[in-house]
C-alpha positions in Angstrom: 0.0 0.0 0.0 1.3 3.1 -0.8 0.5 6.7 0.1 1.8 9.5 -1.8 1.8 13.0 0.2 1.9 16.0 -2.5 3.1 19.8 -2.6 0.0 21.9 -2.1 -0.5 24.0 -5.2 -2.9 26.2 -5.3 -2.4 29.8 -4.3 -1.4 30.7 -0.2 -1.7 27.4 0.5 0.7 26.7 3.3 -0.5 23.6 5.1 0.5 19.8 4.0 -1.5 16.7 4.2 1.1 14.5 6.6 3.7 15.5 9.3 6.3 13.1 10.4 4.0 11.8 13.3 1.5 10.4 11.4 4.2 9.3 8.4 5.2 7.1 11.0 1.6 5.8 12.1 0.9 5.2 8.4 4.2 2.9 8.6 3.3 1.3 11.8 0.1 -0.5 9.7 2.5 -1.4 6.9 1.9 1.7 4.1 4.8 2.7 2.5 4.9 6.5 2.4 6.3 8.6 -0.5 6.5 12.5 0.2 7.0 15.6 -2.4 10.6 17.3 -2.0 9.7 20.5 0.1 6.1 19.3 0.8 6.0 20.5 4.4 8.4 23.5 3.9 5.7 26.1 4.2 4.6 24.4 7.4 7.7 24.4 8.7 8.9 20.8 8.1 11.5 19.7 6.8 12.5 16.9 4.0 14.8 15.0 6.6 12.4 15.0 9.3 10.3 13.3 6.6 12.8 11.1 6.0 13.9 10.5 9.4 10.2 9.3 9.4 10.5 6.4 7.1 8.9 8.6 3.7 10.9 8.2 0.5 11.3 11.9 -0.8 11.5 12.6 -4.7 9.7 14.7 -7.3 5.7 14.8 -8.3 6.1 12.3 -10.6 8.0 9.5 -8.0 6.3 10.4 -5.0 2.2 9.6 -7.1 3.6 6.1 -9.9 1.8 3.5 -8.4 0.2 5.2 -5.7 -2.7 3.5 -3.9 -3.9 6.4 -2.0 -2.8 10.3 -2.4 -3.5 12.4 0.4 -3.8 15.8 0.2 -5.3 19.3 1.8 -6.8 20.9 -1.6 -7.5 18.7 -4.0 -4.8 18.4 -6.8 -6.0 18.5 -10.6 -6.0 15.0 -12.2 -3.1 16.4 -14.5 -0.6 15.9 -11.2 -1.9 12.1 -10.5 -0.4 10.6 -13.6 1.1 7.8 -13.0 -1.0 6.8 -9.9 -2.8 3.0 -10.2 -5.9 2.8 -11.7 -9.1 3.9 -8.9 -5.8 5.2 -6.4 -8.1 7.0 -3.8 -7.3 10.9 -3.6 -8.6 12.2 0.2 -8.3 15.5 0.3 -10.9 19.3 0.1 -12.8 19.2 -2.8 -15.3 21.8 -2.6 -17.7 19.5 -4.6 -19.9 22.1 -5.2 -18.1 25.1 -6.4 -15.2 22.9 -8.3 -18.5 20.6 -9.9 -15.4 20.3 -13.3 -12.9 19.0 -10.9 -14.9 16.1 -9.7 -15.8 15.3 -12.9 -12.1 15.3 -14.0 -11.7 12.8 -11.1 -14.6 10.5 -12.3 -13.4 10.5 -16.0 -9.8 9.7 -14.9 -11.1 7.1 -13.0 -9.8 7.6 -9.6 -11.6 7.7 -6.7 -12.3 11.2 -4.8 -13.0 11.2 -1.4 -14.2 14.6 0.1 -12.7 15.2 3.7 -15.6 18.0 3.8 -18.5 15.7 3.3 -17.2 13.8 6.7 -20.3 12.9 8.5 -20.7 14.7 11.6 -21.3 11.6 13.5 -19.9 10.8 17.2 -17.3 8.2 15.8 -16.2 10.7 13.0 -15.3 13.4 14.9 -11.5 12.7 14.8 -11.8 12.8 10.9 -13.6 16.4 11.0 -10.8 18.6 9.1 -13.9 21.2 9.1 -14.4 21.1 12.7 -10.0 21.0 13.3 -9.4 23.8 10.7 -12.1 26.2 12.3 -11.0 25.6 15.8 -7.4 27.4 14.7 -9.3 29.9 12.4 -11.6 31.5 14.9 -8.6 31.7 17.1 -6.7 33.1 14.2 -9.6 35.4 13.1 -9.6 37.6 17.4 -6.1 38.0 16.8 -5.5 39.3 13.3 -8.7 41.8 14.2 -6.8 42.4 17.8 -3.7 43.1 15.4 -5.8 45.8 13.2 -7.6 47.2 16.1 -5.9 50.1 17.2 -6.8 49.6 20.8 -6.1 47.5 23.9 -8.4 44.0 24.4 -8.6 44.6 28.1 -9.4 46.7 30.5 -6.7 48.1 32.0 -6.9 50.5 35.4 -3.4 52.8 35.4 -2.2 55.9 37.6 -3.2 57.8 34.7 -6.8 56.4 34.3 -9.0 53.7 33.2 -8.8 51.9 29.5 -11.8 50.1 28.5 -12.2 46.8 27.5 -13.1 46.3 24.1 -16.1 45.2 23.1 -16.4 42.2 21.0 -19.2 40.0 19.1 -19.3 36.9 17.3 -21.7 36.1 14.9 -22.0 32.6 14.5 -21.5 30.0 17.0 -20.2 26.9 15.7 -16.8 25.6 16.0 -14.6 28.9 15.0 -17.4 31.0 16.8 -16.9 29.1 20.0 -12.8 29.3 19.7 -13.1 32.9 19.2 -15.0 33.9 22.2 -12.5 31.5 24.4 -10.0 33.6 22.7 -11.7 36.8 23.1 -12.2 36.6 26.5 -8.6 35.3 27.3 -7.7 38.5 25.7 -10.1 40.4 28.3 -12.8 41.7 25.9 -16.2 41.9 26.9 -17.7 39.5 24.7 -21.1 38.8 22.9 -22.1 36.5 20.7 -25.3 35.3 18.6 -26.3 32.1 16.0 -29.3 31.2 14.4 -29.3 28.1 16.5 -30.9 28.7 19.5 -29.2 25.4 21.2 -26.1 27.4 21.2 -26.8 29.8 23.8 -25.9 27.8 27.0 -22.5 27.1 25.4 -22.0 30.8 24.5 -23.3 31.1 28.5 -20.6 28.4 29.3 -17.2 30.6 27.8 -18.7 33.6 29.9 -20.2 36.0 27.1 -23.2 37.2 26.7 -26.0 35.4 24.5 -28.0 37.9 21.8 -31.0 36.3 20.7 -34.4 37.2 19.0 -36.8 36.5 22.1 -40.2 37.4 19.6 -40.0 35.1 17.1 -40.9 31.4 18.8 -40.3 28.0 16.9 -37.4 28.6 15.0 -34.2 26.8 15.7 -32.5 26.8 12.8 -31.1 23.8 13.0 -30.0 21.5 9.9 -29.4 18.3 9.7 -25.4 17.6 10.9 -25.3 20.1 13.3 -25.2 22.8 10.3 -27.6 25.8 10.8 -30.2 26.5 8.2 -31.5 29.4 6.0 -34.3 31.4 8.7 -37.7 32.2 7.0 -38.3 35.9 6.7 -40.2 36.9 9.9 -36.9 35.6 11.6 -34.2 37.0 9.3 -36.1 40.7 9.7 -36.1 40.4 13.4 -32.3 39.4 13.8 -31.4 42.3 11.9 -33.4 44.9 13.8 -31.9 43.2 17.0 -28.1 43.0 15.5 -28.2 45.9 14.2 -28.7 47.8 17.6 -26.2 45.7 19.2 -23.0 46.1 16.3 -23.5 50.2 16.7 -21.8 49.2 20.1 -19.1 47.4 19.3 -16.1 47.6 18.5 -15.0 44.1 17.0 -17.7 42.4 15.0 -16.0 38.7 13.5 -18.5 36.7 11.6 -18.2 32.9 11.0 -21.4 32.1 9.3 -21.6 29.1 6.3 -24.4 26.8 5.1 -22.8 23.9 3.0 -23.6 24.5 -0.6 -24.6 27.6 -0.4 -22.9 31.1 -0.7 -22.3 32.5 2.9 -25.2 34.3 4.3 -25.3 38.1 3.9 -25.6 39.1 7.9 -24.0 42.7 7.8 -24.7 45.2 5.7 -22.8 48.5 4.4 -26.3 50.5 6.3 -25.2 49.0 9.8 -21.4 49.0 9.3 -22.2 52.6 9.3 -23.4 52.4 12.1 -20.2 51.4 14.0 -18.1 53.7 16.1 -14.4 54.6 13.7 -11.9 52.6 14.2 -14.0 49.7 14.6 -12.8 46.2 13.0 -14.7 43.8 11.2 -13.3 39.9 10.5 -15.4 38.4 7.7 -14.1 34.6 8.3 -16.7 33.4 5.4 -15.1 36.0 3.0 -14.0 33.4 0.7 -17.3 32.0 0.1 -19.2 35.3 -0.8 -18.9 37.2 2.1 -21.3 37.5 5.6 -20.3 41.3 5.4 -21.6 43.8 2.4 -17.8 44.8 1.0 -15.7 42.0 2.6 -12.6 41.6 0.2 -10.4 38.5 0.9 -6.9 39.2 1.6 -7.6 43.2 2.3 -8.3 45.5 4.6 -11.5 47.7 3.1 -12.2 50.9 5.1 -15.6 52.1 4.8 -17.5 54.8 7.4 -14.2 54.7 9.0 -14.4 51.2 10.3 -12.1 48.5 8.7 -12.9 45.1 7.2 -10.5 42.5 5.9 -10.8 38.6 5.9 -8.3 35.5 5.0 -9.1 33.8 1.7 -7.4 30.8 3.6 -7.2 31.8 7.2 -6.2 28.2 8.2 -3.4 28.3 6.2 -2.0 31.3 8.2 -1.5 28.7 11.0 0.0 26.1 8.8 2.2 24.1 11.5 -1.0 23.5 14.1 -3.5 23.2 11.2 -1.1 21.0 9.1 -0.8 19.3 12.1 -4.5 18.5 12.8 -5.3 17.9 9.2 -2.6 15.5 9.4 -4.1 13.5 12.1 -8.0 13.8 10.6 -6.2 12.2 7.8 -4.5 9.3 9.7 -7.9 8.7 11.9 -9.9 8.2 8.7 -8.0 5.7 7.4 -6.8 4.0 10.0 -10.5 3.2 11.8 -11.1 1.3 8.5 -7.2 -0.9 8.1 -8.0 -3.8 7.2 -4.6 -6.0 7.9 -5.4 -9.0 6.2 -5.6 -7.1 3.4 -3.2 -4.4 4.1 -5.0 -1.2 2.9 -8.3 0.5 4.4 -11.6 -0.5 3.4 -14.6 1.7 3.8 -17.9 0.9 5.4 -21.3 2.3 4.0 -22.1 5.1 6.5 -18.8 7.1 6.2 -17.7 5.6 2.5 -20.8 6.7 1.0 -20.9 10.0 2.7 -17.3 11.0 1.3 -16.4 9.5 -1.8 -17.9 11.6 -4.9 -16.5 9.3 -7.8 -15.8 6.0 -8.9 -15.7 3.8 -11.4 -15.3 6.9 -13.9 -18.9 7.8 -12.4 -20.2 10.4 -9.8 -21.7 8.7 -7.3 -22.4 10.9 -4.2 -26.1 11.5 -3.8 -25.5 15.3 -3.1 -24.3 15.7 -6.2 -26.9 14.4 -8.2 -29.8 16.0 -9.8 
């Protein structure tokens, strides 16, 4: 069995697909591990600690002929897999739904994609949740680079020359990178606030010590989706979270905003009429920037100034933590397929409820429901 572990190509993409701890796990079942020559430089690993590992290092072409299984973090085209067996598994981010040509490449070359985004957000999954492990770093990523912008103190601070204020900062959007950045917010002694569609999230935004905004006049709407995701509102819901949000930004002065529905472009929850609102010098973190935006003029990769308050976002804000996130990606990667080794026949082998949910092609075909139709 072997595993071939790829440069990352696309653009800003700093994180790679295995570290040296899990390139020895991998050996540890009996996979033989073949790494790209200054794969994990950008994550700050080096080619001998690969190969003080056990991984063979060479170029593109060595590292995928006769590969069984490439791992990746973006999926790379089908034009870099030459030379890899016939059905080799690729595991790895699609974004099946935005790169729809990609996965088709994949099915007409034959191989077999499996999404690590489409992981099943099931109790015995959650070690193989690259969403869940790459938001945890990127709402702890998105308090600091706003922290970094902001050109005042996070804490209060109580000096012989008087008092400073604590900033005030809310999240909108309390799933995994919401809840990192109000631990991270309040570790940095902000007064924090925080708000979701999901009204199941309050007691844990209760539990880091901030405060919980919710609409309290519109009854019977959870907004919960199936996995844990949250779901579009209805209109009556949408009108009366904006009435109630928009009272509360003109307050503050960091707004970060994590909001995404799978398959969808992010939902629109600030717009340029409130940002004016907000008090100059005020920050804004869109961390769904890449995916359309939650705020009205969000730009990924710059800082927008508008009514004096700034907005900026990451087009890849786990990538700006590439050691931890490579890291963790790593080890999502490593829990997947090692749950399913199968040592009699010394490769994994995937069972319906997670195979099905993940793999998009085979047998030159597309084959995942949620891309059918």
């Amino acid at each position: 069995m072997r595993i071939a572990i790829l440069k990352e190509r696309a653009a800003g993409e700093t994180r790679v697909a295995a570290t040296p701890e899990t390139v020895k796990k991998f050996i540890g079942l009996g996979a033989t591990l073949a790494v790209e020559q200054g794969a994990g430089e950008s994550a700050s690993i080096s080619d001998s600690a690969y190969a003080d590992a056990g991984a063979s290092l060479g170029s593109a072409a060595d590292v995928v002929k006769d590969a069984d299984i490439v791992l990746g973090v973006q999926a790379p085209d089908v034009m870099t897999l030459s030379g890899a067996k016939p059905g080799a598994w690729v595991a790895a981010l699609f974004d099946p739904f935005g790169q729809k040509e990609r996965v088709e490449a994949y099915a007409k070359a034959g191989f077999e994609a499996l999404s690590m985004e489409f992981m099943p957000r099931i109790t015995r999954a959650q070690s193989m949740d690259v969403l869940s492990s790459q938001s945890n770093l990127a709402g702890y990523k998105a308090v600091l680079a706003a922290a970094n912008e902001y050109g005042r103190a996070f804490p209060m601070m109580m000096t012989a020359a008087g008092t400073v204020q604590a900033a005030r900062v809310f999240i909108m959007g309390v799933g995994v990178a919401g809840l990192q950045a109000i631990a991270t917010a309040k570790r940095l002694g902000a007064q924090v606030s925080a708000t979701d569609v999901r009204s199941a999230t309050r007691e844990q935004i209760q539990s880091l010590g901030a405060k919980p905004i919710f609409v309290e006049s519109v009854a019977g709407i959870e907004g919960e989706g199936s996995g844990g995701y949250a779901t579009e509102m209805s209109e009556e819901y949408q009108k009366a979270q904006a009435e109630l949000v928009s009272g509360h930004i003109a307050k503050q002065d960091i707004v970060i905003t994590t909001a995404l529905i799978p398959g969808r472009a992010a939902p629109r929850l600030i717009s340029d009429e409130q940002i004016a609102t907000m008090k100059p010098g005020s920050v804004i973190f869109d961390l769904a920037v890449a995916q359309g935006g939650n705020v009205e003029g969000s730009v990924p990769d710059q800082v927008v100034e508008k009514h004096g308050v700034k907005i900026m976002g990451f087009s890849n804000t786990p990538a700006h933590l590439a050691a931890d996130t490579s890291a963790l990606f790593a080890r999502n990667h490593f829990n997947f397929l090692s749950a399913f080794w199968d040592k009699e026949q010394g490769r994994p082998v995937l069972d319906e409820e997670i195979g099905n949910a993940v793999r998009l092609t085979k047998g030159g075909e597309i084959v995942n429901e949620r891309l059918k139709g």
